[in-house]
PDB file of the backbone (N, CA, C, O) and the ligand in Angstrom, with CONECT records:
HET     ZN  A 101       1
ATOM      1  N   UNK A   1      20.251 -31.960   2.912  1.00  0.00           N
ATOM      2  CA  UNK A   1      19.086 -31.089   2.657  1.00  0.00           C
ATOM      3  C   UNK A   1      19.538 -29.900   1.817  1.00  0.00           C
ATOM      4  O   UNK A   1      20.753 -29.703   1.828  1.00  0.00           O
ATOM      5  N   UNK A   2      19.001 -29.303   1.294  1.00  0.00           N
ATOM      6  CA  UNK A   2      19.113 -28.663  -0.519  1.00  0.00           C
ATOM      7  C   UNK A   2      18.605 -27.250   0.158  1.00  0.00           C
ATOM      8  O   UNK A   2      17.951 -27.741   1.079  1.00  0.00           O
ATOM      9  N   UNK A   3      18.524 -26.431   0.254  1.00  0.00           N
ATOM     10  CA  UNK A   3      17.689 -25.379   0.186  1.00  0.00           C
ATOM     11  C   UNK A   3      18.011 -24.347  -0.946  1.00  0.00           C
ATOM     12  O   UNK A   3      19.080 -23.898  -1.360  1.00  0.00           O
ATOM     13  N   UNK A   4      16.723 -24.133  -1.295  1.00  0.00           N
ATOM     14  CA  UNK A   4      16.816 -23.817  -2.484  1.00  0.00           C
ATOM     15  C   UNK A   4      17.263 -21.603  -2.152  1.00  0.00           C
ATOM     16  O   UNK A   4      17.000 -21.053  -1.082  1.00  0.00           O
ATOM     17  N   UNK A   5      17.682 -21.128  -2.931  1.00  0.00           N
ATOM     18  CA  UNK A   5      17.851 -19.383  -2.837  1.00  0.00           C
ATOM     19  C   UNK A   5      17.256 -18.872  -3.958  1.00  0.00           C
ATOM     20  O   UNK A   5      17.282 -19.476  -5.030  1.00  0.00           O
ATOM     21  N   UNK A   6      16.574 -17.517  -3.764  1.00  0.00           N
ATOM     22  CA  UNK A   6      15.901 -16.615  -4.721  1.00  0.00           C
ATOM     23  C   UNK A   6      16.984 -15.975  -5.525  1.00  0.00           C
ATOM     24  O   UNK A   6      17.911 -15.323  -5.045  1.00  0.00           O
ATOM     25  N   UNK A   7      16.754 -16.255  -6.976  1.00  0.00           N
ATOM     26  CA  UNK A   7      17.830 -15.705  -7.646  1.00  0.00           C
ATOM     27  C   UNK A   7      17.892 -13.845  -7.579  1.00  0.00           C
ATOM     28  O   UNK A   7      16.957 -13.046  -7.615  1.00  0.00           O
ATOM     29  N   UNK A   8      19.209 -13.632  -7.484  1.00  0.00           N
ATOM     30  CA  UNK A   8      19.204 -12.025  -7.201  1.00  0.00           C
ATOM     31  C   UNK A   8      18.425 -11.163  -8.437  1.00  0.00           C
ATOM     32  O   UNK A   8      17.788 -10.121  -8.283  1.00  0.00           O
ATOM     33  N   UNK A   9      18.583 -11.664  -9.308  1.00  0.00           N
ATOM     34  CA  UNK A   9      17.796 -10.339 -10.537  1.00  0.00           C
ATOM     35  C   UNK A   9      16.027 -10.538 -10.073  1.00  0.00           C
ATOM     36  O   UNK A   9      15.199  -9.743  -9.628  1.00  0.00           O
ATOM     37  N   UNK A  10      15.950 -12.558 -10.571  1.00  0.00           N
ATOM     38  CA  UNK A  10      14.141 -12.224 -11.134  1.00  0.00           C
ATOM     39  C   UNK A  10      13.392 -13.357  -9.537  1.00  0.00           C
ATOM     40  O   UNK A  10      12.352 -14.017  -9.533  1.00  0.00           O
ATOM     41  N   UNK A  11      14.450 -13.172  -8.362  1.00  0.00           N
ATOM     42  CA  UNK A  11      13.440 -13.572  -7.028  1.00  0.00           C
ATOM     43  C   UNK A  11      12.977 -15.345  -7.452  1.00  0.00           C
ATOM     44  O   UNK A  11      12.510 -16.115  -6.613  1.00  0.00           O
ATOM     45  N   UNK A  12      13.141 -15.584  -8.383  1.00  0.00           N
ATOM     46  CA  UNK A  12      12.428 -17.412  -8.564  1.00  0.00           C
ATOM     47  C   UNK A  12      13.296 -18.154  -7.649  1.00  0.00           C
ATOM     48  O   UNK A  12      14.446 -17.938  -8.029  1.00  0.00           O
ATOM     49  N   UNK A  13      13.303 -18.898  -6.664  1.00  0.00           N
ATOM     50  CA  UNK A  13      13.760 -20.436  -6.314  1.00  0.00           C
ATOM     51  C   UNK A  13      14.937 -20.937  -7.065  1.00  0.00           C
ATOM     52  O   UNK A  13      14.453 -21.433  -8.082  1.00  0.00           O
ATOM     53  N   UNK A  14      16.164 -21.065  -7.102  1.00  0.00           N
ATOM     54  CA  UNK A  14      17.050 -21.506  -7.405  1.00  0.00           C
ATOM     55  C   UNK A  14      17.731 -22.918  -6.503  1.00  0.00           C
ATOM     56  O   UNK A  14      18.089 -22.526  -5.392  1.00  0.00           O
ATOM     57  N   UNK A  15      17.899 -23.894  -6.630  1.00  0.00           N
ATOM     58  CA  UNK A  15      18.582 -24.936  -6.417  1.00  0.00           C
ATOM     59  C   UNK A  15      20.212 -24.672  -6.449  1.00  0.00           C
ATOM     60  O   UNK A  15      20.900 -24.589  -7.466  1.00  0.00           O
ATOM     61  N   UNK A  16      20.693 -24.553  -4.961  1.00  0.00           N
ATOM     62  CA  UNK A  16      22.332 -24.690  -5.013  1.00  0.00           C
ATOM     63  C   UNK A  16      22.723 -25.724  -6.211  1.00  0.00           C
ATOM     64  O   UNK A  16      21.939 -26.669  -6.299  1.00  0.00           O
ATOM     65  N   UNK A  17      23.713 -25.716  -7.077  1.00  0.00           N
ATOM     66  CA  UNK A  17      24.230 -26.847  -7.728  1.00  0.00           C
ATOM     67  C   UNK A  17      25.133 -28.061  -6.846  1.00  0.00           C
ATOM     68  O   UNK A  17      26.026 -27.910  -6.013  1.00  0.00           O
ATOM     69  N   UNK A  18      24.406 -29.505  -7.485  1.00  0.00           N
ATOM     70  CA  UNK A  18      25.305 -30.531  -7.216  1.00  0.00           C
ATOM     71  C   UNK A  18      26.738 -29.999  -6.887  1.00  0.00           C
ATOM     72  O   UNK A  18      27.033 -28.806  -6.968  1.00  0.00           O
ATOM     73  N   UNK A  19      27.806 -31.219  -6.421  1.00  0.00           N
ATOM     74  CA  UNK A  19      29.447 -30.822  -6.426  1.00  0.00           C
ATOM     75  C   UNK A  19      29.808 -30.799  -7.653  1.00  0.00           C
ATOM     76  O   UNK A  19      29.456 -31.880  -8.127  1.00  0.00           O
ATOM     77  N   UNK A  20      30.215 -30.298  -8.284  1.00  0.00           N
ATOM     78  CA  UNK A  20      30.737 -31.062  -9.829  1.00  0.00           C
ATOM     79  C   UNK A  20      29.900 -30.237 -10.926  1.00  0.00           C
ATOM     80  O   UNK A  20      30.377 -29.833 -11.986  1.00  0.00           O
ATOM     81  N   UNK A  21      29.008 -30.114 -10.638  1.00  0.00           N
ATOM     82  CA  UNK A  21      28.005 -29.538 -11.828  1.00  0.00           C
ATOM     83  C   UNK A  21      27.691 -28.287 -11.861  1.00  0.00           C
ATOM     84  O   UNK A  21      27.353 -27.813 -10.777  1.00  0.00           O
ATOM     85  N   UNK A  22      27.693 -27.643 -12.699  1.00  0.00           N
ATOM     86  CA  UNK A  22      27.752 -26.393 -13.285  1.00  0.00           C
ATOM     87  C   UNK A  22      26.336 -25.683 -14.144  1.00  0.00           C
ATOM     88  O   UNK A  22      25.859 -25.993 -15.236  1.00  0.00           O
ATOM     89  N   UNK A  23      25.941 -24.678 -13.205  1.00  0.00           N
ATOM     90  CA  UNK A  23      24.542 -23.404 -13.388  1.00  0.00           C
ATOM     91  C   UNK A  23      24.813 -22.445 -13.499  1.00  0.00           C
ATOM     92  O   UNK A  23      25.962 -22.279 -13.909  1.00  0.00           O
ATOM     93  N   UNK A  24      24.117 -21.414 -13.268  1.00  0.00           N
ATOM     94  CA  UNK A  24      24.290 -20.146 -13.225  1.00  0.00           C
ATOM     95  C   UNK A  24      24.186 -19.857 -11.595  1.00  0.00           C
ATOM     96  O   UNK A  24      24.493 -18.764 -11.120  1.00  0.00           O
ATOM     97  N   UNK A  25      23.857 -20.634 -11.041  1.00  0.00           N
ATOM     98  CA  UNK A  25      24.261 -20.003  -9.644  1.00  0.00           C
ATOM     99  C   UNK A  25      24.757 -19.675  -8.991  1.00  0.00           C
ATOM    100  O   UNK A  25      25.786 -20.255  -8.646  1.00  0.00           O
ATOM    101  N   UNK A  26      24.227 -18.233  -8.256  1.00  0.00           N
ATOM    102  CA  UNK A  26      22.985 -17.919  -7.201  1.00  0.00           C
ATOM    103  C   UNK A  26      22.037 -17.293  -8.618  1.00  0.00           C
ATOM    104  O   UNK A  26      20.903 -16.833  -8.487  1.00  0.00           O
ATOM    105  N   UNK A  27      22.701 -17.382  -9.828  1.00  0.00           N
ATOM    106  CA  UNK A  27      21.546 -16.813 -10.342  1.00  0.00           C
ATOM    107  C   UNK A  27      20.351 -18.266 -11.355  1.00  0.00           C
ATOM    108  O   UNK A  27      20.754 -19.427 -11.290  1.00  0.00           O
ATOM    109  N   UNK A  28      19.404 -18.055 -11.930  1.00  0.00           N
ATOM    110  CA  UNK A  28      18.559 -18.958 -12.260  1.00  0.00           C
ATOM    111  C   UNK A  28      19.103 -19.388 -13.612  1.00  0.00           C
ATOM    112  O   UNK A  28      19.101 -20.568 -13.964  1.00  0.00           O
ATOM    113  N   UNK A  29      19.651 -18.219 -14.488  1.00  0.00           N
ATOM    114  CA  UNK A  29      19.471 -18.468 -15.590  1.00  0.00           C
ATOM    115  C   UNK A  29      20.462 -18.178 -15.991  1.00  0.00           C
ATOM    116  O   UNK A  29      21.108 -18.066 -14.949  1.00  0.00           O
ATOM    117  N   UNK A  30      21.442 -17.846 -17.164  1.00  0.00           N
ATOM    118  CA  UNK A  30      22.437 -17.378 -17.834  1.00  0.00           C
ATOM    119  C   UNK A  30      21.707 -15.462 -17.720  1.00  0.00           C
ATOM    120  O   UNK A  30      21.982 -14.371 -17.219  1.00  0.00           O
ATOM    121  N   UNK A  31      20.724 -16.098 -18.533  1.00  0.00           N
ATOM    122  CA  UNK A  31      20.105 -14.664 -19.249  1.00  0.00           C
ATOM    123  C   UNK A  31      20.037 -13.522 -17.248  1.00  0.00           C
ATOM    124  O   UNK A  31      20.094 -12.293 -17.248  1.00  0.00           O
ATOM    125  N   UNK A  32      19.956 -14.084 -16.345  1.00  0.00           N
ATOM    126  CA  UNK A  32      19.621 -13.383 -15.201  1.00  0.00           C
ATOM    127  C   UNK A  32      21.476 -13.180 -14.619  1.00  0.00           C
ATOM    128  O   UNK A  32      21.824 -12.526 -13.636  1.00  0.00           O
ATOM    129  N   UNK A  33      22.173 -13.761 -15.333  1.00  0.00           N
ATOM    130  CA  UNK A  33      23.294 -13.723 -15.073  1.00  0.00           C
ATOM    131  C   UNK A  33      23.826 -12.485 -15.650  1.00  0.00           C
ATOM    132  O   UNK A  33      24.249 -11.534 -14.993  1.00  0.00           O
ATOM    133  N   UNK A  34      23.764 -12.580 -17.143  1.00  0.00           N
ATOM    134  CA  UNK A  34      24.358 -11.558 -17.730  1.00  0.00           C
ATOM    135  C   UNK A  34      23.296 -10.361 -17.354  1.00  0.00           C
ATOM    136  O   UNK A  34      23.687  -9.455 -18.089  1.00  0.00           O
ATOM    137  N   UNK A  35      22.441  -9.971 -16.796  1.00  0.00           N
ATOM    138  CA  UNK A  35      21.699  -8.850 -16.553  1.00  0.00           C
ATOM    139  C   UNK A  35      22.710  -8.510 -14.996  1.00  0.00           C
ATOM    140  O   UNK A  35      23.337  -7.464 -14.833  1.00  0.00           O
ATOM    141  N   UNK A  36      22.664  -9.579 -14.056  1.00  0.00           N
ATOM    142  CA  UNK A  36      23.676  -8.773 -12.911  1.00  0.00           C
ATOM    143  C   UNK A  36      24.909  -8.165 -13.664  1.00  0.00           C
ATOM    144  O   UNK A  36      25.151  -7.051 -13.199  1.00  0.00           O
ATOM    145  N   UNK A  37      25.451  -8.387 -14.296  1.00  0.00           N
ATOM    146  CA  UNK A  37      27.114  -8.886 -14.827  1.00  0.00           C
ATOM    147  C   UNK A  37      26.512  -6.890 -15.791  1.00  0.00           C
ATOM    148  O   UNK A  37      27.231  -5.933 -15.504  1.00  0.00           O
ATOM    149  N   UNK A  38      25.678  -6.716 -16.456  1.00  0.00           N
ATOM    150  CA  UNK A  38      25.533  -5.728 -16.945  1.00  0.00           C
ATOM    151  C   UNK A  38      25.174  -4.281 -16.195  1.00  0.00           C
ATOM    152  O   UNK A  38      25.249  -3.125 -16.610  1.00  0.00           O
ATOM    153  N   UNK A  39      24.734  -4.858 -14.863  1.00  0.00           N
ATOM    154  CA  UNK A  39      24.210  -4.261 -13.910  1.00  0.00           C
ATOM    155  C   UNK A  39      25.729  -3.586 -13.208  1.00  0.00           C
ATOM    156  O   UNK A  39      25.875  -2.364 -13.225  1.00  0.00           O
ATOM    157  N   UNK A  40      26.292  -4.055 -12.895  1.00  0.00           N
ATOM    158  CA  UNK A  40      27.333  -3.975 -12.317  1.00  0.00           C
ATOM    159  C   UNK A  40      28.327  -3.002 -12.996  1.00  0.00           C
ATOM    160  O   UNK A  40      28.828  -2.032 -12.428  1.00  0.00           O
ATOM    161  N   UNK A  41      28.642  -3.517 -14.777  1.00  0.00           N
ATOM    162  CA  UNK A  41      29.047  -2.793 -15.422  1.00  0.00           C
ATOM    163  C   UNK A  41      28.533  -0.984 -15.544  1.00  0.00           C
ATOM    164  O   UNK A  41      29.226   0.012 -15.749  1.00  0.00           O
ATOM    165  N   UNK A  42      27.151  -1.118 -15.335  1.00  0.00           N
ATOM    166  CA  UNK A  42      26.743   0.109 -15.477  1.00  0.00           C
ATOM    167  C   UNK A  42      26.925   1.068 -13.993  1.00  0.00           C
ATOM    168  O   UNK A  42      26.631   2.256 -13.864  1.00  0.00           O
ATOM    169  N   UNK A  43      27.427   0.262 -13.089  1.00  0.00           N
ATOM    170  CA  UNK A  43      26.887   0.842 -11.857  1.00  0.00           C
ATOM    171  C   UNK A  43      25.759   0.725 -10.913  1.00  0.00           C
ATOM    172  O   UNK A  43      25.559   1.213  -9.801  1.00  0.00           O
ATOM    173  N   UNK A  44      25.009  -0.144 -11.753  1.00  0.00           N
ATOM    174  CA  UNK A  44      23.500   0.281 -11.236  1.00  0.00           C
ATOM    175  C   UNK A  44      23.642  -0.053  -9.705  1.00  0.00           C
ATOM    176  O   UNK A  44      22.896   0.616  -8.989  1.00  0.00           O
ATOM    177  N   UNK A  45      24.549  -1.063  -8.989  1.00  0.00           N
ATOM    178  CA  UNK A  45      24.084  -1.578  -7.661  1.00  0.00           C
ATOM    179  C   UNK A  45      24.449  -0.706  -6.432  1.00  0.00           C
ATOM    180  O   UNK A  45      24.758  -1.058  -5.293  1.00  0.00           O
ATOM    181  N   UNK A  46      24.295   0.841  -7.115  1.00  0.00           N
ATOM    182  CA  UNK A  46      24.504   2.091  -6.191  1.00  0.00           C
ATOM    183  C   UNK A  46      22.901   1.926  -6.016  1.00  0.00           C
ATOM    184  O   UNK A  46      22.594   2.547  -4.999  1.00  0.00           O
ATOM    185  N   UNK A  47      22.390   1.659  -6.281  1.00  0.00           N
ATOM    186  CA  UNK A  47      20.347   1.870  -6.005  1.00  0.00           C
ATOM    187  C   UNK A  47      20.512   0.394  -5.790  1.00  0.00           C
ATOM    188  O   UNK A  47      20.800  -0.608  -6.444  1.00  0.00           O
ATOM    189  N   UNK A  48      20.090   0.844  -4.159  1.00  0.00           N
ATOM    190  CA  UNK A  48      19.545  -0.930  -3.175  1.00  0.00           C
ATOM    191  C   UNK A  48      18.110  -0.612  -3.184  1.00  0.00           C
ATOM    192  O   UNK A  48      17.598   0.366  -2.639  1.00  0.00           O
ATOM    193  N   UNK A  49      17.680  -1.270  -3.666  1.00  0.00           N
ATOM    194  CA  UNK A  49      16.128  -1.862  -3.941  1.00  0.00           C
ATOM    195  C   UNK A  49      15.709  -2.740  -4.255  1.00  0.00           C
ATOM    196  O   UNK A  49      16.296  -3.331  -5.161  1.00  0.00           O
ATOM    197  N   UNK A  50      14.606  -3.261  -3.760  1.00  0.00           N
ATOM    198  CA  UNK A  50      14.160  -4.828  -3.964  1.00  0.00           C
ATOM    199  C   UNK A  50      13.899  -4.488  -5.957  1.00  0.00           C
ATOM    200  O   UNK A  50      13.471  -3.586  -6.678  1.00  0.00           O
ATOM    201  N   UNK A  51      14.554  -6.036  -6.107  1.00  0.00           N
ATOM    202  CA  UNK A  51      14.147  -5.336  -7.922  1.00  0.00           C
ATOM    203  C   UNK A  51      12.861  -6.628  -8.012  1.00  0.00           C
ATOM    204  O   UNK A  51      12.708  -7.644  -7.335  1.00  0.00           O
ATOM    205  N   UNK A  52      12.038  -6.033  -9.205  1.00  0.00           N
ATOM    206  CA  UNK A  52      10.729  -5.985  -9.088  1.00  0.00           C
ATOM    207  C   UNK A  52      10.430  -6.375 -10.756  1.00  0.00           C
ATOM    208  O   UNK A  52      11.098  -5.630 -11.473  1.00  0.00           O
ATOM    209  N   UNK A  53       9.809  -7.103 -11.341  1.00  0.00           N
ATOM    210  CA  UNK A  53      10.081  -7.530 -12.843  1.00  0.00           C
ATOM    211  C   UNK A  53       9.759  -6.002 -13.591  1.00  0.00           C
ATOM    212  O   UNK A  53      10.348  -5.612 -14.599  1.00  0.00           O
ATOM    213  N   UNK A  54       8.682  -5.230 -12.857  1.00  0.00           N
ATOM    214  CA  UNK A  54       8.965  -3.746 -13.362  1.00  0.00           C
ATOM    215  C   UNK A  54       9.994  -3.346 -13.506  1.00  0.00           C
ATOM    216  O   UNK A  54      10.359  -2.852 -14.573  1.00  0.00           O
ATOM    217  N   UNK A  55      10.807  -3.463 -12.370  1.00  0.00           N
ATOM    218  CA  UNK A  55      11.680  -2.015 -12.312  1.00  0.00           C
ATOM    219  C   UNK A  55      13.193  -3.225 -13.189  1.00  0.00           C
ATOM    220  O   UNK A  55      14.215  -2.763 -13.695  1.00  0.00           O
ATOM    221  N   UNK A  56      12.953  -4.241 -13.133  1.00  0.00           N
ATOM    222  CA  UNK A  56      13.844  -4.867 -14.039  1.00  0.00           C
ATOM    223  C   UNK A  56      13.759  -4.117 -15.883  1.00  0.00           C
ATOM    224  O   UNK A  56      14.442  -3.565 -16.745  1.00  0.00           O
ATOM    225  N   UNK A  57      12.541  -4.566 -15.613  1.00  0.00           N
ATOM    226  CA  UNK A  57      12.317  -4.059 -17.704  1.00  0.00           C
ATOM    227  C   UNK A  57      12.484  -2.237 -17.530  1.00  0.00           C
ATOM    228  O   UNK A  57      12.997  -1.595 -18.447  1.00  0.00           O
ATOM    229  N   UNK A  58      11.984  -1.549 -16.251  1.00  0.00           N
ATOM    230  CA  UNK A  58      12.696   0.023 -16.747  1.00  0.00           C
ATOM    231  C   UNK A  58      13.844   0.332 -16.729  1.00  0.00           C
ATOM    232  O   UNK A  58      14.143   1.511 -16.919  1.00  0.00           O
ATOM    233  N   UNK A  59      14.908  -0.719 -16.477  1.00  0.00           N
ATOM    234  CA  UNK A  59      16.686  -0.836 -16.516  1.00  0.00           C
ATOM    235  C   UNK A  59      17.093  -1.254 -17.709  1.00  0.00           C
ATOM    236  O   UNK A  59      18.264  -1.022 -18.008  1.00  0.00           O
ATOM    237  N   UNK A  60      16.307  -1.898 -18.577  1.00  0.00           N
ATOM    238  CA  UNK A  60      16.736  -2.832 -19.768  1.00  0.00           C
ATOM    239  C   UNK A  60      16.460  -1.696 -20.778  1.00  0.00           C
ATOM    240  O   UNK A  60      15.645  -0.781 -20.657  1.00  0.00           O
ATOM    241  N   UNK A  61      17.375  -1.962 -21.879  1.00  0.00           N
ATOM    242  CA  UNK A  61      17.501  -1.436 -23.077  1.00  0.00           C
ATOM    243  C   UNK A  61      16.069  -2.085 -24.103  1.00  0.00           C
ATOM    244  O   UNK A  61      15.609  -3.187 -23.805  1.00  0.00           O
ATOM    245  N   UNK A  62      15.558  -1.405 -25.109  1.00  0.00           N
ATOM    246  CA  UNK A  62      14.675  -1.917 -25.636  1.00  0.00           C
ATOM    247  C   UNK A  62      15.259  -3.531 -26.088  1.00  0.00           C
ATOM    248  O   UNK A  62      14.537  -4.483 -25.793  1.00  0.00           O
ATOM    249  N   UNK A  63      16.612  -3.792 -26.822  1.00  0.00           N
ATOM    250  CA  UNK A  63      16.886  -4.947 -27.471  1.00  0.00           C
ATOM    251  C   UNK A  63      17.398  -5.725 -26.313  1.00  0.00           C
ATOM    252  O   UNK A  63      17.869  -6.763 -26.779  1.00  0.00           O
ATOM    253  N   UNK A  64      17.554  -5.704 -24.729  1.00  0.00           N
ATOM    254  CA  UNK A  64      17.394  -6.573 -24.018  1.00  0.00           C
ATOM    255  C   UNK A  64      16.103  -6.968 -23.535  1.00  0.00           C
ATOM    256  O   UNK A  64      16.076  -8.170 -23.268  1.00  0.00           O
ATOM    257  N   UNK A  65      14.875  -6.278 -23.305  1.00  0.00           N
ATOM    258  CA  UNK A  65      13.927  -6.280 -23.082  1.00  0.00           C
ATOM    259  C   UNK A  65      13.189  -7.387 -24.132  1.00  0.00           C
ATOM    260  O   UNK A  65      12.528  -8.352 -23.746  1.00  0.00           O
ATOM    261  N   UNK A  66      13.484  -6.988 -25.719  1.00  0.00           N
ATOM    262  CA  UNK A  66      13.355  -7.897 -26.454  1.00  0.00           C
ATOM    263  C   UNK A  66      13.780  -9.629 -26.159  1.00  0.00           C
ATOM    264  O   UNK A  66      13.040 -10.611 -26.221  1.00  0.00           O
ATOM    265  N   UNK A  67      15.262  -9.549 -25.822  1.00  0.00           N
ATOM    266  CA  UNK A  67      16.111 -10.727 -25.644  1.00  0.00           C
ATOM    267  C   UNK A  67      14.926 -11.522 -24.099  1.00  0.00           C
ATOM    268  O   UNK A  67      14.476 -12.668 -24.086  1.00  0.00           O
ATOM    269  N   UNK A  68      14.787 -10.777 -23.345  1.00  0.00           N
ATOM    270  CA  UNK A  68      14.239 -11.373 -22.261  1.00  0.00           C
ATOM    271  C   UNK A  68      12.819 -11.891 -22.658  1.00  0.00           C
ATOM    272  O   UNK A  68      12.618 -13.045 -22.278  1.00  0.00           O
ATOM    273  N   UNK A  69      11.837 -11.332 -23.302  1.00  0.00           N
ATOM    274  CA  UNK A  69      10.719 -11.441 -23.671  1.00  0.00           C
ATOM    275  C   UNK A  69      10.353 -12.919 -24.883  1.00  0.00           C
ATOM    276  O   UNK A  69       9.278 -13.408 -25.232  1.00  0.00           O
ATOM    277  N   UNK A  70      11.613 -13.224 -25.206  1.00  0.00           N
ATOM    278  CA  UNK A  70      11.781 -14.417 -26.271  1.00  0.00           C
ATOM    279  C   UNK A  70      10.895 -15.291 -25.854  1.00  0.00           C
ATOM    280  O   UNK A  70       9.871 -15.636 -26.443  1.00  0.00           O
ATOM    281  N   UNK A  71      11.412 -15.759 -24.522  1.00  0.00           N
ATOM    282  CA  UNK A  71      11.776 -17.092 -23.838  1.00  0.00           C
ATOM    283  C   UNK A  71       9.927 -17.528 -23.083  1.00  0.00           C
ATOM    284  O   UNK A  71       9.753 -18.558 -22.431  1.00  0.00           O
TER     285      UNK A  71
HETATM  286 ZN    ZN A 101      16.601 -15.185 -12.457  1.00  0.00          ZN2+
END
């Protein structure tokens, strides 16, 4: 049995990976990957708060905001 986990940045349903096979998990996406991975760099995970697709885009730089908005 599979149970699936909420990815830490954007909360969606994530699927543990097969043995062998290779995701971004616990996170959904690459792109939700490198936002923890930037998060971290900056410090930000001194502020525990549920993150919220708001309070995601008021952390992002305009040209990540861009990068996220592509897709
Ligand atoms: Zn995500």
């Amino acid at each position: 049995m599979v149970k699936s986990a909420p990815c830490p940045i954007c909360k969606v349903a994530v699927q543990p990976p097969e043995s062998g096979e290779t995701t971004h998990f616990p996170f959904c996406s690459k792109r939700c990957q490198n936002v923890d991975f930037m998060r971290w760099c900056n410090g930000e995970y001194a502020i525990v708060e549920p993150l919220t697709q708001d309070k995601l885009i008021e952390h992002l730089s305009p040209e990540e905001l861009e990068d996220l908005l592509e897709e």
